[in-house]
C-alpha positions in Angstrom: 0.0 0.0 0.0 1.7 3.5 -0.8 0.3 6.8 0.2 1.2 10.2 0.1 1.0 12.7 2.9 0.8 16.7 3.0 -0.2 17.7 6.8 0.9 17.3 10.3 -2.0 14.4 10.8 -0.4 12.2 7.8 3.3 13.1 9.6 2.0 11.6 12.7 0.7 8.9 11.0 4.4 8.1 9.5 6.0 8.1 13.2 3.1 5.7 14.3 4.3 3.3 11.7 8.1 4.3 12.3 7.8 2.9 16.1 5.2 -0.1 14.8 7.6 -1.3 12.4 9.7 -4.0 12.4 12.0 -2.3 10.1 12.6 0.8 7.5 13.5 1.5 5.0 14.5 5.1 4.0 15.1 6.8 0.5 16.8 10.2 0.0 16.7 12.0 -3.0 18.7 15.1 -4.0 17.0 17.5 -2.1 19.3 16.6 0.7 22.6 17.5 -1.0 24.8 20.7 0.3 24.0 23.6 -1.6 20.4 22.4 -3.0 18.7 23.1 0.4 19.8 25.4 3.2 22.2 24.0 5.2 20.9 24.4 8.3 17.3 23.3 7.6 19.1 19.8 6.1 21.2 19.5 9.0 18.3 19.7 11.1 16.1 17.5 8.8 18.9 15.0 9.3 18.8 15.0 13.2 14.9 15.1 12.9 15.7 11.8 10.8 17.9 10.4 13.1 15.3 10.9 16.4 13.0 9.1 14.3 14.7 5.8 13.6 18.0 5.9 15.9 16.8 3.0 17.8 14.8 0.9 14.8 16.8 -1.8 12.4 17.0 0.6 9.4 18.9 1.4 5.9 19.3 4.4 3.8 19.7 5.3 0.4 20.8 8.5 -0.5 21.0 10.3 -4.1 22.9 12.5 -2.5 26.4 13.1 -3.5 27.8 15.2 -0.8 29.1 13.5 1.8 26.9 15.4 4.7 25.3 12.2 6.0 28.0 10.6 7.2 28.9 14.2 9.5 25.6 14.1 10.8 24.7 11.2 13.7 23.0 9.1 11.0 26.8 8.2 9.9 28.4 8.0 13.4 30.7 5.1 14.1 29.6 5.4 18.0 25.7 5.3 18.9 24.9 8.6 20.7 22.0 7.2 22.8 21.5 3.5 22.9 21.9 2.5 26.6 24.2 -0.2 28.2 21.4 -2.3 28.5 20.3 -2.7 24.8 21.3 -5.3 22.6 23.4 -4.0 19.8 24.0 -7.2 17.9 19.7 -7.0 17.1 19.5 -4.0 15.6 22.2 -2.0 14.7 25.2 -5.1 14.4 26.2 -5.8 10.5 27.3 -9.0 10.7 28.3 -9.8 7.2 30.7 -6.6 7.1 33.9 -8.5 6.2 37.3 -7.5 7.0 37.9 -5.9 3.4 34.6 -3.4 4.0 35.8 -2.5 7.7 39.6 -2.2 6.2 37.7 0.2 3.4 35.7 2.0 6.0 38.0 3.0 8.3 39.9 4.5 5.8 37.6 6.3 4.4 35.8 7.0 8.1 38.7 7.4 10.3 37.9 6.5 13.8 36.5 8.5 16.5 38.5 9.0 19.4 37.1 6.5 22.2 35.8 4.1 19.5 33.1 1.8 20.8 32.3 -2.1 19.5 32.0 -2.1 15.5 28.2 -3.2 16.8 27.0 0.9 16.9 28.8 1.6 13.9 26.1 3.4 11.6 27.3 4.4 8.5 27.3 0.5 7.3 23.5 1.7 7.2 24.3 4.1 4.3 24.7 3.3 0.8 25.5 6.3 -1.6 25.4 4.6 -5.0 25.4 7.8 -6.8 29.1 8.5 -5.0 30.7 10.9 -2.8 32.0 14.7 -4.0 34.5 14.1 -0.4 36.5 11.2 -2.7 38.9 10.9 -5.8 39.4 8.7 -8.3 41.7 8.2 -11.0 39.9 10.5 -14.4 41.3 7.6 -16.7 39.9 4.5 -14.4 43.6 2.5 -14.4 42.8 1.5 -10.8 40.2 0.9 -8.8 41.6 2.7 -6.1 39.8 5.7 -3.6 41.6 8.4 -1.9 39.7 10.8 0.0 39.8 14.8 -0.9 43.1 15.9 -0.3 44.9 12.7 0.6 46.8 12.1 -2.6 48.2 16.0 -1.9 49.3 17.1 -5.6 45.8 15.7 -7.2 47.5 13.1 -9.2 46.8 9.5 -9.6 50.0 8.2 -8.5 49.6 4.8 -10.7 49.2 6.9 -14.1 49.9 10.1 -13.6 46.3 11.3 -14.4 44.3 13.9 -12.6 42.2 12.9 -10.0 38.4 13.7 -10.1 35.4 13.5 -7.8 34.2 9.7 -7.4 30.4 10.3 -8.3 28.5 9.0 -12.0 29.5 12.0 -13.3 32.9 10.6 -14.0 33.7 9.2 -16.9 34.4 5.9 -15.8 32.7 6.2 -12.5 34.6 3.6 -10.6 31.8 1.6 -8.2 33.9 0.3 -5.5 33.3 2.9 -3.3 30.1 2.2 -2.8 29.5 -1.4 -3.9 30.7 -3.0 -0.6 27.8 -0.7 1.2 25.3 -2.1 -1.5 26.3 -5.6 -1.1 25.0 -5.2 2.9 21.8 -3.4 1.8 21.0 -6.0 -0.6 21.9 -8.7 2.0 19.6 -6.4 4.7 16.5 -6.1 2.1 16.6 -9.8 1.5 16.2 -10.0 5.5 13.0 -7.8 5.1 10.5 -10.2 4.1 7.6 -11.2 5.7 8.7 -8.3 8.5 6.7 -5.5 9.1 8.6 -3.1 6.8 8.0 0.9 6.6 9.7 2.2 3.9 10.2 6.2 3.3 10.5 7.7 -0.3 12.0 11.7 0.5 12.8 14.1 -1.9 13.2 11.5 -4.4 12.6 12.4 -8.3 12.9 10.4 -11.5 16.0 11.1 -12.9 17.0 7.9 -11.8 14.7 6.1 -10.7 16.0 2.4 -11.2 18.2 3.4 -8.3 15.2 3.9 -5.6 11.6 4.4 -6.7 11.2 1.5 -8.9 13.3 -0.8 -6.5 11.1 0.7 -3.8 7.8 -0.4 -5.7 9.4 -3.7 -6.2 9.3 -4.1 -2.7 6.1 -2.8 -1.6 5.0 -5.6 -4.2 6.5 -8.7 -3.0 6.6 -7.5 0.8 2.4 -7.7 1.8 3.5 -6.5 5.2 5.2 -3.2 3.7 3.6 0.2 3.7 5.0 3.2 2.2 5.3 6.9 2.3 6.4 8.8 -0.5 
């Protein structure tokens, strides 16, 4: 079942199926990229977002290119609020995260001082298949290799000697490792999803590309009869 909602009354209805659910999933479209909405109002939409599902067994998918998730609590490597007394491993734990991903991650998410168990780790919720502005990629595609901005100092890939650009689709090859570890655990998490009472969130998502999130999203509803969605 999809509907669409336009006034406080529908909003409340979306946080009563938030806390009834079993789990959600969330879609962000462009809309919450830097520089397309007011920064402040998207940082605040994000911690409004985070209140909502911090303590439910969620996933995200964001069109968004710019990196800002993963500064806001929704990419934290330490849970901000979840007490000594809750069980991580049920609902935030990744357990198929291999040692390649985590090697992956934590390079391109340096720890936190006082790191806490891999368990609260959050951004493993995230997958930005569209790529990040924040990384560099060889222009020419002779490795598969990611630095993040201004790691590689003079801007040159040091394998070929060609510039380095942004690591989004707008490079030309777009190479997909960045993000295709993150995929493989949402695909593995979405297979997890059926016959559970799954909410799933469409926001600020358009059809430019819509293979990516609304189609998929559709799919879902579909073959999930204990789904509803918002868009």
């Amino acid at each position: 079942m999809t509907e669409k909602y336009s006034d406080m009354e529908q909003i409340q209805k979306v946080k009563e199926k938030i806390a009834s659910a079993d789990k959600v999933l969330i879609g962000l479209g462009e809309e919450w990229k830097r520089g397309i909405s007011d920064d402040r109002e998207l940082l605040s939409a994000y911690d409004s977002l985070y209140e909502l599902i911090k303590d439910k067994d969620y996933f995200i998918v964001t069109m968004a290119v710019d990196g800002m998730i993963f500064d806001t609590a929704l990419g934290s490597r330490m849970d901000r609020t979840v007490s000594s007394e809750t069980e991580p491993e049920e609902t935030f734990s990744c357990p198929s995260a291999d040692s390649e991903t985590m090697a992956l991650m934590d390079r391109l998410f340096p720890p936190k001082e006082q790191k806490r168990p891999e368990q609260d780790t959050r951004f493993q919720r995230i997958v930005a298949p569209c790529g990040n502005e924040n990384w560099r990629q060889c222009s020419e595609g002779c490795t598969k290799d990611i630095w993040e901005r201004g790691e590689v100092a003079d801007g040159i890939c040091p394998h070929c000697g060609a510039p380095l650009t942004e690591n989004t689709v707008l490079a030309n090859p777009y190479i997909e490792e960045g993000y295709l570890k993150s995929w493989n655990l949402y695909r593995e998490w979405l297979a997890g999803t059926l016959n559970h009472a799954l909410l799933i969130l469409e926001l600020g998502v358009d059809f430019k590309t819509p293979t990516v999130i609304r189609w998929p999203f559709e799919k879902t509803v579909f073959f999930n009869r204990k789904s509803h969605m918002y868009r």
